[in-house]
mmCIF file of the C-alpha atoms, coordinates in Angstrom:
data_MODEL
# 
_entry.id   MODEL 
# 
loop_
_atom_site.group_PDB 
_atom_site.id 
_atom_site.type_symbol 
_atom_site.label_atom_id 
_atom_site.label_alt_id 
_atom_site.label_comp_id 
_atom_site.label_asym_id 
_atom_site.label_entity_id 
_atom_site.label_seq_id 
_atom_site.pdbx_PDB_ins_code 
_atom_site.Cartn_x 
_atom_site.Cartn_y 
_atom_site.Cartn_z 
_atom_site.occupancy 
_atom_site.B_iso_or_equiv 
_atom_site.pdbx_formal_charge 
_atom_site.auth_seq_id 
_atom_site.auth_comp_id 
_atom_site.auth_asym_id 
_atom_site.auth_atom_id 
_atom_site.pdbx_PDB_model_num 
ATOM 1   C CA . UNK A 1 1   ? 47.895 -25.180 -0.969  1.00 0.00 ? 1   UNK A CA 1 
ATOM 2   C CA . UNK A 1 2   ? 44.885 -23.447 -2.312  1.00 0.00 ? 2   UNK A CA 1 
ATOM 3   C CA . UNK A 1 3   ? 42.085 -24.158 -4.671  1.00 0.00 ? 3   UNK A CA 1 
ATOM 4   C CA . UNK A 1 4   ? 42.107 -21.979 -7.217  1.00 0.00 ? 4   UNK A CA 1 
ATOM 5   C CA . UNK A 1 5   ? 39.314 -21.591 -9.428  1.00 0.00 ? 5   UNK A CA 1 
ATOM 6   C CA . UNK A 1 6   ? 38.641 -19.879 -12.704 1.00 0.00 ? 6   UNK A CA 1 
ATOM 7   C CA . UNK A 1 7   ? 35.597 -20.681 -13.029 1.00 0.00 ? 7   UNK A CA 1 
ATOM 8   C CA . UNK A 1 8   ? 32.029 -18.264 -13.217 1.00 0.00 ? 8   UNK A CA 1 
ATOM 9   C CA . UNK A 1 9   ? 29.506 -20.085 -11.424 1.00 0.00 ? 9   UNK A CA 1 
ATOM 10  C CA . UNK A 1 10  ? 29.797 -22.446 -8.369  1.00 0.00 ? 10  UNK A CA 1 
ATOM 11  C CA . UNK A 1 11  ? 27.148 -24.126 -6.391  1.00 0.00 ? 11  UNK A CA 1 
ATOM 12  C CA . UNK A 1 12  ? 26.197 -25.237 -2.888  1.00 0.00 ? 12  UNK A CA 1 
ATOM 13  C CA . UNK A 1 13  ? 25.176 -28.849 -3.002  1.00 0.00 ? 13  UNK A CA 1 
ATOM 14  C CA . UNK A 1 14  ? 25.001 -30.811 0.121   1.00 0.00 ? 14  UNK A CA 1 
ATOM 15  C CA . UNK A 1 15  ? 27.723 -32.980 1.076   1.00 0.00 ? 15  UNK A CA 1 
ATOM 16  C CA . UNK A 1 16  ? 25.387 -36.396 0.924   1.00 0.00 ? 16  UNK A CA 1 
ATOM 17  C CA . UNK A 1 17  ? 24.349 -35.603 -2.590  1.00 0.00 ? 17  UNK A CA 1 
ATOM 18  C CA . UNK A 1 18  ? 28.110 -35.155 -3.788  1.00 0.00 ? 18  UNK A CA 1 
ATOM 19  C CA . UNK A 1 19  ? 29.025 -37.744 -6.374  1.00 0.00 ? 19  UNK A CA 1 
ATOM 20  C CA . UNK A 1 20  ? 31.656 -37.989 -9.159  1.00 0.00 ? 20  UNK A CA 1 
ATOM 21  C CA . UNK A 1 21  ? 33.793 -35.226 -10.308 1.00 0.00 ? 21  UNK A CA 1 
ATOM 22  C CA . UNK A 1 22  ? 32.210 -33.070 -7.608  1.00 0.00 ? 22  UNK A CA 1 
ATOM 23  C CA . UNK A 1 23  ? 32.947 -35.842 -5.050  1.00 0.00 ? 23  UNK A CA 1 
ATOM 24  C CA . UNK A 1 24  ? 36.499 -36.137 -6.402  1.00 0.00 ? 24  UNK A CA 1 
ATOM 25  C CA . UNK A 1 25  ? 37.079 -31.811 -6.264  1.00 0.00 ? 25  UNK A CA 1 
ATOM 26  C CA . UNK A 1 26  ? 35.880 -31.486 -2.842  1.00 0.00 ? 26  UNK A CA 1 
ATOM 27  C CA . UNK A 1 27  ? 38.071 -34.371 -1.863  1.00 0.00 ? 27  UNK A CA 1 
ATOM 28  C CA . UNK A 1 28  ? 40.904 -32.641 -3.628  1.00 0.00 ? 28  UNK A CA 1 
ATOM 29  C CA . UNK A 1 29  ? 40.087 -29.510 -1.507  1.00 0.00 ? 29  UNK A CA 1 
ATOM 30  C CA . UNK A 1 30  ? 40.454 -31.266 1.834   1.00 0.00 ? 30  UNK A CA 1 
ATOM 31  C CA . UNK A 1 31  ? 43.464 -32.733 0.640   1.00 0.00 ? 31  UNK A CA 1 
ATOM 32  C CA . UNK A 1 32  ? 45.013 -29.438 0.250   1.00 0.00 ? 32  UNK A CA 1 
ATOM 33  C CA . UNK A 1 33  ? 45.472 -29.978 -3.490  1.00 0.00 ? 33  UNK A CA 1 
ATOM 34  C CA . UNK A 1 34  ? 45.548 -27.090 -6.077  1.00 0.00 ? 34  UNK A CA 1 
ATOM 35  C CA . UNK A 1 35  ? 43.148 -27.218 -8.679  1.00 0.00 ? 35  UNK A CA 1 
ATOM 36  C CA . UNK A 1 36  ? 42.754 -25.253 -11.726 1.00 0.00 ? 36  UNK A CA 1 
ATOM 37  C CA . UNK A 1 37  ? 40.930 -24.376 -15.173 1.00 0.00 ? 37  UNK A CA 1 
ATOM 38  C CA . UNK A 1 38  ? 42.447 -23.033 -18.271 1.00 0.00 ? 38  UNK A CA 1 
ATOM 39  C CA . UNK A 1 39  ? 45.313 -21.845 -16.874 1.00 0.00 ? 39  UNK A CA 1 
ATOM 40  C CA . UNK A 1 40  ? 48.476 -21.233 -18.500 1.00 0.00 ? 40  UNK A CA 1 
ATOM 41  C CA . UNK A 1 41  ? 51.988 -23.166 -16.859 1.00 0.00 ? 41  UNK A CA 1 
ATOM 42  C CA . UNK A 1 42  ? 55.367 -22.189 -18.538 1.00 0.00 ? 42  UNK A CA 1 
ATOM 43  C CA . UNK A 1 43  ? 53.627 -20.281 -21.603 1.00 0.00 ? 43  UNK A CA 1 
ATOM 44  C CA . UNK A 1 44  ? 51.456 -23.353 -22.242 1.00 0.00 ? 44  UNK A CA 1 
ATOM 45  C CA . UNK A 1 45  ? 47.959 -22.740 -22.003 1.00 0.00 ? 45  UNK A CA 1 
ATOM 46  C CA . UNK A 1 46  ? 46.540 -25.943 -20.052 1.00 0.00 ? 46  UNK A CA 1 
ATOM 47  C CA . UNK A 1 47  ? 42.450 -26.217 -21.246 1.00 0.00 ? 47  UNK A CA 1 
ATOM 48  C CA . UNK A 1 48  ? 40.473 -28.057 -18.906 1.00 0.00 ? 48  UNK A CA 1 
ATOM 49  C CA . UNK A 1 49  ? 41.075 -28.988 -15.203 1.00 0.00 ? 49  UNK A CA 1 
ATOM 50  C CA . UNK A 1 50  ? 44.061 -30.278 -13.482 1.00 0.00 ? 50  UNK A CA 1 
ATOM 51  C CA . UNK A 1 51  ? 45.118 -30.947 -9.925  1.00 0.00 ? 51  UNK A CA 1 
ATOM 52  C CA . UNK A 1 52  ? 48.521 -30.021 -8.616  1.00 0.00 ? 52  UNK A CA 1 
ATOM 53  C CA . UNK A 1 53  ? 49.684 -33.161 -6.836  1.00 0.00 ? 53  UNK A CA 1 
ATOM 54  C CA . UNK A 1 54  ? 53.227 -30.914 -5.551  1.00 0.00 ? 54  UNK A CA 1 
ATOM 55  C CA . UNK A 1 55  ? 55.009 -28.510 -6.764  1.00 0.00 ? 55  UNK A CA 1 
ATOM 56  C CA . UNK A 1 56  ? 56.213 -29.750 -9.706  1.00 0.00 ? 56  UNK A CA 1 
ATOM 57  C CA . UNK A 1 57  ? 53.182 -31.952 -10.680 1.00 0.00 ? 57  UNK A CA 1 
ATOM 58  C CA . UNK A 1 58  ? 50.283 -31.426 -12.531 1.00 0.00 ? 58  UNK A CA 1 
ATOM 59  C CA . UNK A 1 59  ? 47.806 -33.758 -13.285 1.00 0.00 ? 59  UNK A CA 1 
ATOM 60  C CA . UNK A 1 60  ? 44.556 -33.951 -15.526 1.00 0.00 ? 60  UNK A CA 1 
ATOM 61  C CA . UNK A 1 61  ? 42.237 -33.553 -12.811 1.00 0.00 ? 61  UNK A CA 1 
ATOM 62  C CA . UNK A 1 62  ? 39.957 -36.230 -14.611 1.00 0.00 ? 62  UNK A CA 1 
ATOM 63  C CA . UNK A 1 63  ? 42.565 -38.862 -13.584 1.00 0.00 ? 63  UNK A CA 1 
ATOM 64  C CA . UNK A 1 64  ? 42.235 -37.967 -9.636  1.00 0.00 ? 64  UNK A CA 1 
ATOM 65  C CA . UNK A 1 65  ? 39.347 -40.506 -8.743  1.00 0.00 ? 65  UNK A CA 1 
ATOM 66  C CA . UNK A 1 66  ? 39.359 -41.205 -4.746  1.00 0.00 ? 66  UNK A CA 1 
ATOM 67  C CA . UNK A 1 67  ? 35.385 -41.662 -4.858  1.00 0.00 ? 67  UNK A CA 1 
ATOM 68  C CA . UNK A 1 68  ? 36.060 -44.378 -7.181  1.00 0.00 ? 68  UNK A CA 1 
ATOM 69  C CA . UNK A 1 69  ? 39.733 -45.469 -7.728  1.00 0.00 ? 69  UNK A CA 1 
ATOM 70  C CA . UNK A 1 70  ? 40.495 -47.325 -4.455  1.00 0.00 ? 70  UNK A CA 1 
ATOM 71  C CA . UNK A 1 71  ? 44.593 -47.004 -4.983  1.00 0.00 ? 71  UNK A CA 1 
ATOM 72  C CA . UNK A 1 72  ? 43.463 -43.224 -4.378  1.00 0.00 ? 72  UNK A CA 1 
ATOM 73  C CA . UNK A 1 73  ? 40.597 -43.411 -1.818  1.00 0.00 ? 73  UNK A CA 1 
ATOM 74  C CA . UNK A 1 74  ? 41.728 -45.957 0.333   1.00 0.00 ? 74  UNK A CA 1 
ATOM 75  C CA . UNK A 1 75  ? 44.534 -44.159 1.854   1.00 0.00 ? 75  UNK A CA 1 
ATOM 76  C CA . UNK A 1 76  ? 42.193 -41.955 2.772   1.00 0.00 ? 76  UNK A CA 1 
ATOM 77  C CA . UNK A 1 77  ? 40.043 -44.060 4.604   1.00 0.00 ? 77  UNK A CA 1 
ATOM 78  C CA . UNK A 1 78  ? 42.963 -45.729 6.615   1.00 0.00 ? 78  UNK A CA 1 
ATOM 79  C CA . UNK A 1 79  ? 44.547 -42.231 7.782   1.00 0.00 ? 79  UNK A CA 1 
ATOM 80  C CA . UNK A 1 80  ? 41.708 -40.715 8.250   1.00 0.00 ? 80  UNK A CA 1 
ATOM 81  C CA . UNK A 1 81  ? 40.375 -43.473 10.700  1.00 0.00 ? 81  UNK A CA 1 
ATOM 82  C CA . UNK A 1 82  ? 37.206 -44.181 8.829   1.00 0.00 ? 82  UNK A CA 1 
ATOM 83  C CA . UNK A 1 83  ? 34.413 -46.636 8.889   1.00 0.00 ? 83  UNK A CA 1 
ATOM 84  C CA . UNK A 1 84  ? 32.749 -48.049 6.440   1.00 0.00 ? 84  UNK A CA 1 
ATOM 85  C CA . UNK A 1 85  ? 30.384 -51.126 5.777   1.00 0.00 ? 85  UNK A CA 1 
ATOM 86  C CA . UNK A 1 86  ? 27.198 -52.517 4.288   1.00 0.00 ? 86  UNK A CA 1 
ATOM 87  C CA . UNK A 1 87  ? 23.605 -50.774 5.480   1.00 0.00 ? 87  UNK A CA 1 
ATOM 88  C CA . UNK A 1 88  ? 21.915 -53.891 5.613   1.00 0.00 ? 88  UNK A CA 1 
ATOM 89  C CA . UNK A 1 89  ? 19.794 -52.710 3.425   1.00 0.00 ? 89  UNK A CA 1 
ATOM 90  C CA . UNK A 1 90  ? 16.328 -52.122 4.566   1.00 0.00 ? 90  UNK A CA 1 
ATOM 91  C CA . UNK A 1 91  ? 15.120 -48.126 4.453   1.00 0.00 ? 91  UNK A CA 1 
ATOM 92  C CA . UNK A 1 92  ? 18.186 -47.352 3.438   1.00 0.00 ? 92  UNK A CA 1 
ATOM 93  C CA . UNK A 1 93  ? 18.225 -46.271 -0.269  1.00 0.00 ? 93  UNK A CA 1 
ATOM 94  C CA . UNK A 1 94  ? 22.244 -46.650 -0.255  1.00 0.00 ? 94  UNK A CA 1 
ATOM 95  C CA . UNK A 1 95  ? 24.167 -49.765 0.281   1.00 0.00 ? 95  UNK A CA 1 
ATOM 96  C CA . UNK A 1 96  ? 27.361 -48.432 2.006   1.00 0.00 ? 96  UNK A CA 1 
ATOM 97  C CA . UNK A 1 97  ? 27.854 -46.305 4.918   1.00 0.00 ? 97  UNK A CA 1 
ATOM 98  C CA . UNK A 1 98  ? 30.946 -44.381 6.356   1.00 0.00 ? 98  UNK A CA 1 
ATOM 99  C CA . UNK A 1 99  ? 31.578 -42.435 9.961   1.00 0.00 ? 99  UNK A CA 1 
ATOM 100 C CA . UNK A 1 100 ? 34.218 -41.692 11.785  1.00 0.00 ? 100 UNK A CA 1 
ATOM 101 C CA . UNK A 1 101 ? 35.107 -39.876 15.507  1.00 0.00 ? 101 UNK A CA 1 
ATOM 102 C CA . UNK A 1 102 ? 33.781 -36.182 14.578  1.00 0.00 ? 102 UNK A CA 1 
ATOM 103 C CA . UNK A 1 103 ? 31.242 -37.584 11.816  1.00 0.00 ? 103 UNK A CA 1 
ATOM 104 C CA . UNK A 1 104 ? 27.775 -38.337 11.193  1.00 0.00 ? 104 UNK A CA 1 
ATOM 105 C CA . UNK A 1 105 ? 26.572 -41.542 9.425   1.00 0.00 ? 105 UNK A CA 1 
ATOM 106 C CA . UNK A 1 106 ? 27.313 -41.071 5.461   1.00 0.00 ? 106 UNK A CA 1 
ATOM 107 C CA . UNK A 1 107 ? 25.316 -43.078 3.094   1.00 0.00 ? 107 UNK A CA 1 
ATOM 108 C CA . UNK A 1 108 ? 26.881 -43.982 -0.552  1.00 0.00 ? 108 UNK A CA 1 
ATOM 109 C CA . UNK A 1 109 ? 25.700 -46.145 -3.299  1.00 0.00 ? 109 UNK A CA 1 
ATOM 110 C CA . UNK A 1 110 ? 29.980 -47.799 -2.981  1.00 0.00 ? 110 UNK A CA 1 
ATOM 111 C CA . UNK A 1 111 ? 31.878 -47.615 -0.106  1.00 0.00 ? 111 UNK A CA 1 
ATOM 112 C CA . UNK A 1 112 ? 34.043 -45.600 -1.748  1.00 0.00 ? 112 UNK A CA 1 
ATOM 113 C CA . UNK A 1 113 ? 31.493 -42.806 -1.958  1.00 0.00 ? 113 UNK A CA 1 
ATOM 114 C CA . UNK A 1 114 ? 30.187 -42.981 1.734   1.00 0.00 ? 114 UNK A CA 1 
ATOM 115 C CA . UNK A 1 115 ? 33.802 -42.834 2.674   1.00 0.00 ? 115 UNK A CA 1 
ATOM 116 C CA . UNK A 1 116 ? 34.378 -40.321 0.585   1.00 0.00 ? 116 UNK A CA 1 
ATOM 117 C CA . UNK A 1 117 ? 31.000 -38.019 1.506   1.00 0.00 ? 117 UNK A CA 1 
ATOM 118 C CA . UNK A 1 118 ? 31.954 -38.396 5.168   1.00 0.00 ? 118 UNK A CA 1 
ATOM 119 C CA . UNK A 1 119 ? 35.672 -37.297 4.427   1.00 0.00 ? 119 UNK A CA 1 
ATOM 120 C CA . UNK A 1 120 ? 34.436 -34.379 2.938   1.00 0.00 ? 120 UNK A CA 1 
ATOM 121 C CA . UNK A 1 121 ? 32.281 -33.790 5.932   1.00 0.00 ? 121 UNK A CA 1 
ATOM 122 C CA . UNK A 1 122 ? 34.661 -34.219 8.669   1.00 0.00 ? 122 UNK A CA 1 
ATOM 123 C CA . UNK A 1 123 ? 37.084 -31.113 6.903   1.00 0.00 ? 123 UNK A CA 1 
ATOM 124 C CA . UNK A 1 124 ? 34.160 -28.863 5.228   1.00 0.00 ? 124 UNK A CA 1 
ATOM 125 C CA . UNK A 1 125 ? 31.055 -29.800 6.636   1.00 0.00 ? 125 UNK A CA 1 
ATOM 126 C CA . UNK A 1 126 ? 27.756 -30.129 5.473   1.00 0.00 ? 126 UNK A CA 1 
ATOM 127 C CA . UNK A 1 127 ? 27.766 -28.300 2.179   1.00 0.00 ? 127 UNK A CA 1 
ATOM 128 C CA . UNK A 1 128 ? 30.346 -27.371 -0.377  1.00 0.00 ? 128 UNK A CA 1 
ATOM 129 C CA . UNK A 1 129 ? 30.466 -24.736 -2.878  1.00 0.00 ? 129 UNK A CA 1 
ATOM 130 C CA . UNK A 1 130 ? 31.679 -26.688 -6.251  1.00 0.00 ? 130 UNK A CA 1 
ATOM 131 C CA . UNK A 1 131 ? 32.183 -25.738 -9.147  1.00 0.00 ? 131 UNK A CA 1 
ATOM 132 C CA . UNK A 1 132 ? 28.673 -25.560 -11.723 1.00 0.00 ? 132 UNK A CA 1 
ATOM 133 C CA . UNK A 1 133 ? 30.647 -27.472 -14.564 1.00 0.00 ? 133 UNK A CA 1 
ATOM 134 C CA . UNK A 1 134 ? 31.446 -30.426 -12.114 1.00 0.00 ? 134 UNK A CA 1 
ATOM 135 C CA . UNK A 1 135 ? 28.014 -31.037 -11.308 1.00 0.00 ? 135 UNK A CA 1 
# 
């Protein structure tokens, strides 16, 4: 699947700085889900965003929360091999950090965000165009 966007303006934000429903689009993106805006499904106009989950499934996108819904995000983390654990604090302005094989170190203020950042990373890279309103 395809993202599909109806949307006017998108920007390029760096992967480390993604957070929230930017966090939780690009994440939706890697997972191959579909995700729209004010679209219309079987003669119903749908206002807002939603994420197609498969074929038959649509879902208000503000329900699809891996960078903070571990039920969601963890998955992730296990298939996708990745590590994540406490900084140690010290220079480090975040408290969690995430890599994997093919990934740099990926700093988060929640584990769930590192691992999240550095999932992003691994399948886009280092920036992502999202979407202005998700910002």
């Amino acid at each position: 699947m395809s993202i599909n966007l109806h949307c006017d303006e998108e920007a390029i934000v760096k992967t480390t700085k993604l957070i929230g429903p930017a966090l939780d689009w690009a994440v939706a993106k890697c997972e191959g889900y579909e995700v729209d805006h004010d679209f219309t499904l079987a003669g119903i106009f749908m206002p807002g965003w939603f994420v197609q989950m498969d074929s038959n499934y649509w879902k208000p996108f503000e329900t699809y929360k891996p960078s903070t819904d571990w039920s969601q995000g963890g998955p992730i983390i296990e298939r996708e091999n990745l590590v994540v654990g406490p900084t140690g604090g010290g220079i480090f302005p975040d408290k969690w950090v995430a890599s994997s094989e093919n990934s740099p170190y990926l700093f988060g203020p929640t584990p769930l965000i590192a691992a999240m950042r550095c999932h992003v990373t691994n399948k886009i890279g280092d920036e992502v165009e999202v979407p202005e309103e998700l910002l």
